[in-house]
VEXLO-397344 format. One line per 2 residues: their letters; for each residue y, x, z of C-alpha. Coordinates in nm, 3 decimals. Layout:
<rs>
A = Y:X:Z; ...
</rs>
This chain:
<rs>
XX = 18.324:14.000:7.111; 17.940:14.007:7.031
XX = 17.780:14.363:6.997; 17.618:14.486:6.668
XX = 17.276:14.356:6.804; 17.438:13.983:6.854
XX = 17.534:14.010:6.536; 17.219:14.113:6.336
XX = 17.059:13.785:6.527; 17.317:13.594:6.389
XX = 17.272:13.715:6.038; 16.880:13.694:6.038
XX = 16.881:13.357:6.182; 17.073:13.218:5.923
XX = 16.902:13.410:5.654; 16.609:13.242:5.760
XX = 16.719:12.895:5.733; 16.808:13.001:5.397
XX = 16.490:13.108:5.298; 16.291:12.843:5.527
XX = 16.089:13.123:5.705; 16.068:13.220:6.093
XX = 16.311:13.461:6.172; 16.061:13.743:6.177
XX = 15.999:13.763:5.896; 16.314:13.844:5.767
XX = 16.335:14.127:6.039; 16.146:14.212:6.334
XX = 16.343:14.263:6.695; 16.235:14.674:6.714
XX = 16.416:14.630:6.360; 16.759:14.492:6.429
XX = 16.770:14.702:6.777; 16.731:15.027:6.553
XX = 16.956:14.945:6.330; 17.189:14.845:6.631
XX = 17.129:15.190:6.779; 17.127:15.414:6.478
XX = 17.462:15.234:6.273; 17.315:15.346:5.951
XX = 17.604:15.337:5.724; 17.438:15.458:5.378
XX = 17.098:15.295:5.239; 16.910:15.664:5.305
XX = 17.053:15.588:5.686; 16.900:15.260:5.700
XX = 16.553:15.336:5.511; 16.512:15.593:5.874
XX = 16.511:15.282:6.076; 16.139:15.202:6.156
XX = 16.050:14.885:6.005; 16.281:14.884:5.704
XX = 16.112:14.992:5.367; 16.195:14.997:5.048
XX = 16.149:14.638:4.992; 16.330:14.484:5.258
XX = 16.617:14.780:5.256; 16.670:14.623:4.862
XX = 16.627:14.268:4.970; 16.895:14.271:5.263
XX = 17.054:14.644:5.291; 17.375:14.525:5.144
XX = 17.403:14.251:5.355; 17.311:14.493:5.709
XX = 17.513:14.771:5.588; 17.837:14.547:5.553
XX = 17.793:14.378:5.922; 17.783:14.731:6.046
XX = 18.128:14.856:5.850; 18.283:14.519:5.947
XX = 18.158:14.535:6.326; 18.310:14.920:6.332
XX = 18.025:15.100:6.354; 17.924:14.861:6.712
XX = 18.266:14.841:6.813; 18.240:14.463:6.844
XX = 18.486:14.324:6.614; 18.330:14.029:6.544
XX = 18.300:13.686:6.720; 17.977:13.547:6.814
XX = 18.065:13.240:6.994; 17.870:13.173:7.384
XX = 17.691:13.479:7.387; 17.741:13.839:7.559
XX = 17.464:14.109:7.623; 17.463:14.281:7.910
XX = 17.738:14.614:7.830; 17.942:14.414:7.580
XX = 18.312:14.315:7.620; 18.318:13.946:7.771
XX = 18.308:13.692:7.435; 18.644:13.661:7.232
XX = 18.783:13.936:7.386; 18.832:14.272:7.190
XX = 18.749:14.564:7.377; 19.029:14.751:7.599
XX = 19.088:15.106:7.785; 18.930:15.071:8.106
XX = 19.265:15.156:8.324; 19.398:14.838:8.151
XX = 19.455:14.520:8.366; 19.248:14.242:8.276
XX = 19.313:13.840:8.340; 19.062:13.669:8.453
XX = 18.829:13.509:8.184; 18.606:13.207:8.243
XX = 18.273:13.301:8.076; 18.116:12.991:8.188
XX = 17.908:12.846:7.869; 17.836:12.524:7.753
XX = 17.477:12.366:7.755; 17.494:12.382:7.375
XX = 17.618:12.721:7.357; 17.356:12.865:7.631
XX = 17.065:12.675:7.447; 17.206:12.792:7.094
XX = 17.197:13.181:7.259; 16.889:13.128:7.410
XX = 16.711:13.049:7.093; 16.857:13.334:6.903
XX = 16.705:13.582:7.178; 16.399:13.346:7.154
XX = 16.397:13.365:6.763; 16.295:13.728:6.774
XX = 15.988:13.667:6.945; 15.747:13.595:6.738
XX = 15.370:13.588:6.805; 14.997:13.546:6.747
XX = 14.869:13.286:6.983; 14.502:13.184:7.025
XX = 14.416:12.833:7.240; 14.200:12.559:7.202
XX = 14.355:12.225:7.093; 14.430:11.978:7.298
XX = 14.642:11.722:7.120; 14.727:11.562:6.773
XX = 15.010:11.371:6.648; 15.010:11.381:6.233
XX = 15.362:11.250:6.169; 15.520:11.219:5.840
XX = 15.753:11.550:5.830; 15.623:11.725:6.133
XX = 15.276:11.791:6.330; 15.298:11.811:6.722
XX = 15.028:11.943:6.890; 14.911:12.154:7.177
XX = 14.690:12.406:7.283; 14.539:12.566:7.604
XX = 14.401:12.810:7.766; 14.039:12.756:7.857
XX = 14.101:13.032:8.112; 14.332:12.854:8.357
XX = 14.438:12.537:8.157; 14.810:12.672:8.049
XX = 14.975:12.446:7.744; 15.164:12.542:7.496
XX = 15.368:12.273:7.339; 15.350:12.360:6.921
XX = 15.504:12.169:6.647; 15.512:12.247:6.254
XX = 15.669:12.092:5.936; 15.391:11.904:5.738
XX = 15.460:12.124:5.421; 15.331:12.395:5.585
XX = 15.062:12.243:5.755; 14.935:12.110:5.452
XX = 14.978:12.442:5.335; 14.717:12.593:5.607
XX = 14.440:12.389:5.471; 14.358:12.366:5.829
XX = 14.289:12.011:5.998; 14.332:11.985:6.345
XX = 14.097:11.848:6.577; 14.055:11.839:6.962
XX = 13.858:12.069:7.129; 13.903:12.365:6.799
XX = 14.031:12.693:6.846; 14.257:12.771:6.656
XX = 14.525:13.101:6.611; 14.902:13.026:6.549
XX = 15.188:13.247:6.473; 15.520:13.115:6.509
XX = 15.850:13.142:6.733; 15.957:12.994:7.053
XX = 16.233:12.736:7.063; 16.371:12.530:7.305
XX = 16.485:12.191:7.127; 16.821:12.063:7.248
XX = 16.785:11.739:7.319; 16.513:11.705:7.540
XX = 16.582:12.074:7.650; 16.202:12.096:7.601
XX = 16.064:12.446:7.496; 15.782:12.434:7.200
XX = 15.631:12.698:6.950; 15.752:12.668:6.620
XX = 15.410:12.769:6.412; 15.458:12.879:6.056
XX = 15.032:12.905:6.002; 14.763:12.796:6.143
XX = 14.394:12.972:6.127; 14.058:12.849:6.247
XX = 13.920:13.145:6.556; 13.603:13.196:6.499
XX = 13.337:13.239:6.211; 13.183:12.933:6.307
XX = 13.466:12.724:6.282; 13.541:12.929:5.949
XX = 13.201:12.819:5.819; 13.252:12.472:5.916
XX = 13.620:12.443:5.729; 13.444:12.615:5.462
XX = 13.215:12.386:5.393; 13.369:12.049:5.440
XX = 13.644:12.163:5.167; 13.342:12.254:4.971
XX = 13.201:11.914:4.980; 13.556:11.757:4.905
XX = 13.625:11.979:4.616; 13.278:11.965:4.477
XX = 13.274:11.566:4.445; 13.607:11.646:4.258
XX = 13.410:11.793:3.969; 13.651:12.104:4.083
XX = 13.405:12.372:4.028; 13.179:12.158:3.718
XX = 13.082:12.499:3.447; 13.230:12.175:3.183
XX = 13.575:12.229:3.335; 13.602:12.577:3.290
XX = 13.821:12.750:2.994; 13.674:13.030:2.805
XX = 13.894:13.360:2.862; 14.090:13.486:2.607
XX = 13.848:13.757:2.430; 14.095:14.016:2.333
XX = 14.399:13.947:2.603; 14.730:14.129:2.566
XX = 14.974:13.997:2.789; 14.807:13.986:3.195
XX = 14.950:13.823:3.505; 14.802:14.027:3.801
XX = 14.839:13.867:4.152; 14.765:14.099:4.454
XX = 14.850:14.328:4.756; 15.074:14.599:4.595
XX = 14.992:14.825:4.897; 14.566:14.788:4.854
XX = 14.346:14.979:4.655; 14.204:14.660:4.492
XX = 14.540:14.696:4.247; 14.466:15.090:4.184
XX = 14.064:14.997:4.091; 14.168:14.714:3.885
XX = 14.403:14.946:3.712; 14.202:15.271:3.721
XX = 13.904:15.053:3.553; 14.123:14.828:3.315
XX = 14.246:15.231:3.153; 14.452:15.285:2.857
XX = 14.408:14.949:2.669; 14.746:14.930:2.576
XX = 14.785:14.563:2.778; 15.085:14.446:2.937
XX = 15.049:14.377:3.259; 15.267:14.219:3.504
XX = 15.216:14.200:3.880; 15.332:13.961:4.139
XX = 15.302:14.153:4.458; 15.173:13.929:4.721
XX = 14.968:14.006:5.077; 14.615:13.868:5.080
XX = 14.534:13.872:5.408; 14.465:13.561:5.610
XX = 14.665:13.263:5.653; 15.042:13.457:5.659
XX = 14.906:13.551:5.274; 14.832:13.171:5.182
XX = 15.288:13.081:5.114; 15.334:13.462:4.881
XX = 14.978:13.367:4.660; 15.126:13.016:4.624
XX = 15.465:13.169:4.541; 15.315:13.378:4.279
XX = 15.107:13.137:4.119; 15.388:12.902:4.077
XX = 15.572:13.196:3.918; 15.340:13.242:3.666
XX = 15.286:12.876:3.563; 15.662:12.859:3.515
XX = 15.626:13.148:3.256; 15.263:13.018:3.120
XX = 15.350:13.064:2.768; 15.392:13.422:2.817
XX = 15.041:13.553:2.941; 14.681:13.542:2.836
XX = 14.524:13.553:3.148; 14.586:13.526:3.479
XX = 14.423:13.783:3.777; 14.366:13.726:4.147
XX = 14.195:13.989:4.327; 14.194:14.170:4.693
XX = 13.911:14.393:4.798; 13.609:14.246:5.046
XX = 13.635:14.149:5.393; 13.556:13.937:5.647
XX = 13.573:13.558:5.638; 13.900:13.524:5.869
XX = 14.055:13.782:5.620; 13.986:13.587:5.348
XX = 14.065:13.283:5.475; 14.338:13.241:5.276
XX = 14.145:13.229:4.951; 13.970:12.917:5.122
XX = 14.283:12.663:5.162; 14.299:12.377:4.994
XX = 14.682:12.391:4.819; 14.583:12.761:4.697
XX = 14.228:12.675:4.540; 14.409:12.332:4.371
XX = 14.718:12.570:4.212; 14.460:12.817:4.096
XX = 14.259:12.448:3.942; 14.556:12.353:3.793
XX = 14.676:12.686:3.636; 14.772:12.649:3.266
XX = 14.660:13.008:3.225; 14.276:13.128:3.216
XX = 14.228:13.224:3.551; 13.987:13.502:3.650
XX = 13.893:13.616:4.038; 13.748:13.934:4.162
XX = 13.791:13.834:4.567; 13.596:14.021:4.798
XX = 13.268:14.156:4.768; 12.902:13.987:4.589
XX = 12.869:13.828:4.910; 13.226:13.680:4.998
XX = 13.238:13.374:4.751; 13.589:13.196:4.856
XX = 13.648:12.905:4.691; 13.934:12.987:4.538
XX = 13.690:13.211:4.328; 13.478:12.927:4.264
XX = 13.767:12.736:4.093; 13.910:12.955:3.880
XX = 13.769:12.984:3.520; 13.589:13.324:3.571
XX = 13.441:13.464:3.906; 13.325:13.865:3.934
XX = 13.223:13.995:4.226; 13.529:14.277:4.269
XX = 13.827:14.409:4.122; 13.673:14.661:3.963
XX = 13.451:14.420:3.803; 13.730:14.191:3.680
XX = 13.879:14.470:3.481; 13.532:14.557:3.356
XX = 13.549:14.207:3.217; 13.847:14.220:3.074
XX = 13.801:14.587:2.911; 13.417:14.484:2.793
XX = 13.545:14.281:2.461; 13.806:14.555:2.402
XX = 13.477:14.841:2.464; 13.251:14.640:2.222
XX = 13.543:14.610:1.929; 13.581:15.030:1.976
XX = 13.204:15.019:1.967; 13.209:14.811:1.634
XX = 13.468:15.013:1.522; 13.307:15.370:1.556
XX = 12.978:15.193:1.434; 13.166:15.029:1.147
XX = 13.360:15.376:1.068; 13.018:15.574:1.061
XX = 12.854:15.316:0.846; 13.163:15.347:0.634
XX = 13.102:15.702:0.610; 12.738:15.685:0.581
XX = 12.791:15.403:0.301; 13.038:15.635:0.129
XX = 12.849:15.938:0.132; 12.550:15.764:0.011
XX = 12.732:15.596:-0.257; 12.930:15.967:-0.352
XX = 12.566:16.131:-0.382; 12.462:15.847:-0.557
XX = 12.716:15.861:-0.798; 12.754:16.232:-0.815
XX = 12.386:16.203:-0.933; 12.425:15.930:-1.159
XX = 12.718:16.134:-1.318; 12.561:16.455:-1.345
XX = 12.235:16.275:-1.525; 12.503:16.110:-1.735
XX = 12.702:16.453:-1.823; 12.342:16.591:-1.881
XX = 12.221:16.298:-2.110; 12.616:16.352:-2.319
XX = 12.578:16.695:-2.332; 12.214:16.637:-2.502
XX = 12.414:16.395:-2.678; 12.664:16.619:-2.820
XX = 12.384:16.893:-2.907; 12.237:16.636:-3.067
XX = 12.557:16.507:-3.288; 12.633:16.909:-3.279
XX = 12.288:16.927:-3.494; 12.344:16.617:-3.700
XX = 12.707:16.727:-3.769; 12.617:17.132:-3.909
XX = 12.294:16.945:-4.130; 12.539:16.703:-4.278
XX = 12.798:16.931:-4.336; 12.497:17.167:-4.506
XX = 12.409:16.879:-4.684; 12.747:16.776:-4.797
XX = 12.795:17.146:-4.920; 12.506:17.131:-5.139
XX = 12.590:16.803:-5.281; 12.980:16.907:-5.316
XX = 12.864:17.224:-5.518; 12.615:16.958:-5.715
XX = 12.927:16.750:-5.745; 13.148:17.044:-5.867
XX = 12.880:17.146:-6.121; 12.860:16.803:-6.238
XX = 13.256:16.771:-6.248; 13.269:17.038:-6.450
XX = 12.972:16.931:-6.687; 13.140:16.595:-6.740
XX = 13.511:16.773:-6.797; 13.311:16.940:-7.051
XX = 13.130:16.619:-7.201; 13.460:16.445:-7.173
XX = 13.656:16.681:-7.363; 13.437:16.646:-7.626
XX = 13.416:16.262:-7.616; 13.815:16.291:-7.587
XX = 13.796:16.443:-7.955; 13.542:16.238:-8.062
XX = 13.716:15.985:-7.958; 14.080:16.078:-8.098
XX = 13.872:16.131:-8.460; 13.728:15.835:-8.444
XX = 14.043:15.638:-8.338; 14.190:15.825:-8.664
XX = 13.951:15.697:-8.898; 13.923:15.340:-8.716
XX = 14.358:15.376:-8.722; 14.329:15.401:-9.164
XX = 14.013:15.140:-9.181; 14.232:14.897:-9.029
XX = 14.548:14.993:-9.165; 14.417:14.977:-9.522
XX = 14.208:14.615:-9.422; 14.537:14.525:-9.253
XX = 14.700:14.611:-9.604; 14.447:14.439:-9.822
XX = 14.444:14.142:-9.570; 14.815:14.094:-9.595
XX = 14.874:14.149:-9.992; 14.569:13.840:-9.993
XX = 14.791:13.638:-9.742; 15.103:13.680:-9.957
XX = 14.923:13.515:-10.241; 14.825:13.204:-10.059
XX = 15.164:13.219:-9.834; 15.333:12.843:-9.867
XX = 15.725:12.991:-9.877; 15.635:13.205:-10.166
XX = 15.546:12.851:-10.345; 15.837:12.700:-10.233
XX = 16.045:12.969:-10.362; 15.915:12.866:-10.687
XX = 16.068:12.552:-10.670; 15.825:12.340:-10.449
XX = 15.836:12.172:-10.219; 15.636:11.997:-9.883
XX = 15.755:11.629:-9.807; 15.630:11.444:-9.514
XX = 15.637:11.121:-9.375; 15.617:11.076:-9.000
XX = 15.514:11.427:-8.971; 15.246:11.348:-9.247
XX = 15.221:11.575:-9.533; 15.222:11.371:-9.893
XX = 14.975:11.469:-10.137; 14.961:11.105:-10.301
XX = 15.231:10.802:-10.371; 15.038:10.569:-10.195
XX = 15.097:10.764:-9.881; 15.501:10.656:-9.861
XX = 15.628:10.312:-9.900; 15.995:10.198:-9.986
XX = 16.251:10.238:-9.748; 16.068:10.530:-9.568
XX = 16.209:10.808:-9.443; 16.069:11.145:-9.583
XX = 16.128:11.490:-9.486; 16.159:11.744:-9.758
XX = 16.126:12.118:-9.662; 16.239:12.343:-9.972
XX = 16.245:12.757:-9.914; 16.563:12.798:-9.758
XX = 16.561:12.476:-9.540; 16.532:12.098:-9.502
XX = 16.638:11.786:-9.644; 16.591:11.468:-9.538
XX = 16.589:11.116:-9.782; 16.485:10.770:-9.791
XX = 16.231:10.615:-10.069; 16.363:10.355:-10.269
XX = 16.120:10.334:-10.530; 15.778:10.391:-10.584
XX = 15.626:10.457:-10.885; 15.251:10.513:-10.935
</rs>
């Protein structure tokens, strides 16, 4: 059976080919042989192990804490075929008293098995190696080369995938010096041991400067860093996608400086520092172009340092992703006088963190400005406007109230008028009730004596119309005849055969001519 150690290799190794980093990464050796010595059993246990934080105790504490129940707290319970350390029961054998007889076991191991042993010890070595190169072959999936030591001539046989070589922005030449950082590994087939590299960096400021430039010229000719290109940032952003060291101070200026705008901002921890940064900055700007409809703006930054430290921010796949962000991109990387060019692509470039949030804050500062200015001016306009009108209105209650005195004086001289004309008008009533009482008898007297005139005129009138009246005549025995409505006064006025109409005192009679005499 393979001891708790054996087994911790086991796991990282294949959690490494699952996440397609070195082993190392995942955990370093002093790691897994503290957590082989201490047995932690509860997360608290495991955080005491040196080299597991908070991060990596949530990334893969389940996962450690479970080999360690299942292995019996080291008691060696599980299998880990072809390998045995050094104080372990012999492999897929359980452990047994001591005073118990033992067959014999053949622990002889296969080729396979050895070489697949070997490389999990070997797995757990990684390292920074510096050498001058030697060799090139660019091959489709993988780059083989090797470097040496100008020392005493030693070769180290390195090979990486081309993914992560392009990656590096690094292009290998003869006769550069270069650092890598990698694991050793003996490939089976050839039984040939190489480094596996996971980044390369350039040694040397020189060389630095040299990389530097070329990319420069490459990107330049690109129009990649034309003023034409570059977006306006949003003036008033809300929503902000902050990439950067969460362990740095660059995060805690950016933040100290940005203050209390009431922003949301979301961070994508990532290291910034050197080439082992360049994979985490490309993570995190792929992130946030999956999620581009949700932010504003988009923030690199990391504090100053020197060109190898930065030399990250200089590779070619980082300073394309920040080129082909959706979101407004804004840098703050370094110092005034580190320009990288990954700062020279983005849409905005200030010199520091501090300096990007001063950016961002500055429209938000002006609109408070504008605001306070605006309020006071309000203010300023309204108490201008409310002495203004207080004046107008107290000239106006001053030019009614002269108003009113002066109606007040009009009103008592008409009503003193109107008293003297009512007591004229009373004194004239009362003279005309007077004058009309006396007209009234007048008056009734003379409609008396007008009353007899008339009635003894009316009398005379009527005993005259009686005399001439035409039915007193024709009670006497005349009569009025007519012809067609005609009256007859001669003969010649009828002929024979006419029709007459006779009227006599009590009524009418009507006859027909049949003679006429004259």
């Amino acid at each position: 059976m393979a001891d708790l150690s054996s087994l911790l290799r086991m796991w990282r190794a294949k959690r490494a080919s699952q996440e397609g980093v070195e082993p190392y990464r995942v955990l370093t050796n002093a790691a897994l042989d503290g957590i082989a010595e201490r047995k932690p059993l509860t997360a608290d246990e495991l955080m005491e192990v040196k080299g597991i934080k908070d991060a990596k105790c949530r990334q893969y504490g389940k996962e450690i804490l479970e080999i360690v129940g299942r292995s019996g707290a080291g008691s060696g319970h599980l299998s880990f075929p072809g390998v045995a350390r050094a104080g372990s029961a012999p492999a897929d054998y359980p452990d047994e008293p001591e005073d118990t007889p033992k067959e014999a076991v053949d622990d002889t191991l296969s080729v396979s098995r050895f070489l697949d042993g070997l490389n999990t010890e070997l797995s757990g070595m990684a390292a920074r190696v510096r050498g001058e190169v030697s060799s090139v072959d660019e091959r489709d999936r993988v780059v083989y080369f090797s470097i040496k030591d100008a020392a005493d001539d030693s070769m180290l046989n390195c090979l990486i995938f081309r993914w992560q070589y392009d990656v590096s922005g690094v292009r290998l030449r003869e006769g550069d010096e270069i650092i890598v950082e990698g694991v050793p590994e003996i490939w089976k087939p050839m039984g040939k041991l190489s480094f596996k590299v996971g980044t390369i960096e350039v040694a040397g400021e020189g060389a630095l400067k040299k990389a530097y430039d070329e990319l420069y010229r490459k990107l330049e000719s690109e129009g990649a860093f034309a003023p034409e290109r570059k977006r306006p940032l949003p003036e008033f952003p809300e929503r902000i996608a902050l990439i950067t060291s969460e362990q740095g101070a660059a995060i805690g200026d950016f933040l100290t400086n940005l203050g209390r705008l009431g922003v949301k901002v979301d961070l994508y921890p990532s290291s910034v520092e050197g080439k082992r940064a360049v994979l985490e900055l490309l993570r995190a700007v792929k992130y946030f172009r999956t999620k581009a409809d949700l932010y504003d703006i988009l923030v690199v930054i990391r504090g100053g340092g020197s060109i190898e430290s930065l030399q990250a921010f200089n590779t070619e796949a980082l300073v394309r992703a920040i080129h082909e962000s959706e979101i407004p991109v804004i840098a703050g990387i370094g110092h005034e006088k580190d320009v990288t060019l990954a700062a020279l692509v983005a849409d905005r470039m200030v010199s520091t963190p501090t300096a990007v949030a001063r950016t961002i804050r500055e429209p938000w500062d002006r609109a408070r400005q504008t605001l306070i200015q605006s309020e006071r001016t309000i203010v300023s306009s309204f108490e201008g406007a409310l002495s203004e009108s207080s004046d107008r209105l107290e000239k106006s209650v001053g030019t009614f109230l002269g108003f009113l005195e002066g109606v007040s004086d009009r009103f008592e001289r008409a009503k003193s008028a109107l008293g003297s004309k009512l007591s004229m008008l009373e004194y004239r009533l009362r003279e005309s009730s007077t004058q009309l009482e006396g007209m009234t008898r007048r008056i009734g007297e003379g409609w008396k004596n007008a009353d007899k005139d008339v009635r003894e005129r009316l009398a005379r009138a009527e005993g005259a119309l009686r005399q001439y009246d035409p039915n007193r005549v024709l009670s006497l025995g005349y009569a009025i005849v007519r012809a067609q409505g005609r009256v007859l006064s001669k003969v010649s006025d009828v002929s024979v055969g006419e029709e007459l109409d006779i009227r006599l005192s009590d009524g009418n009679v009507t006859a027909e001519v049949k003679s006429v005499n004259r």
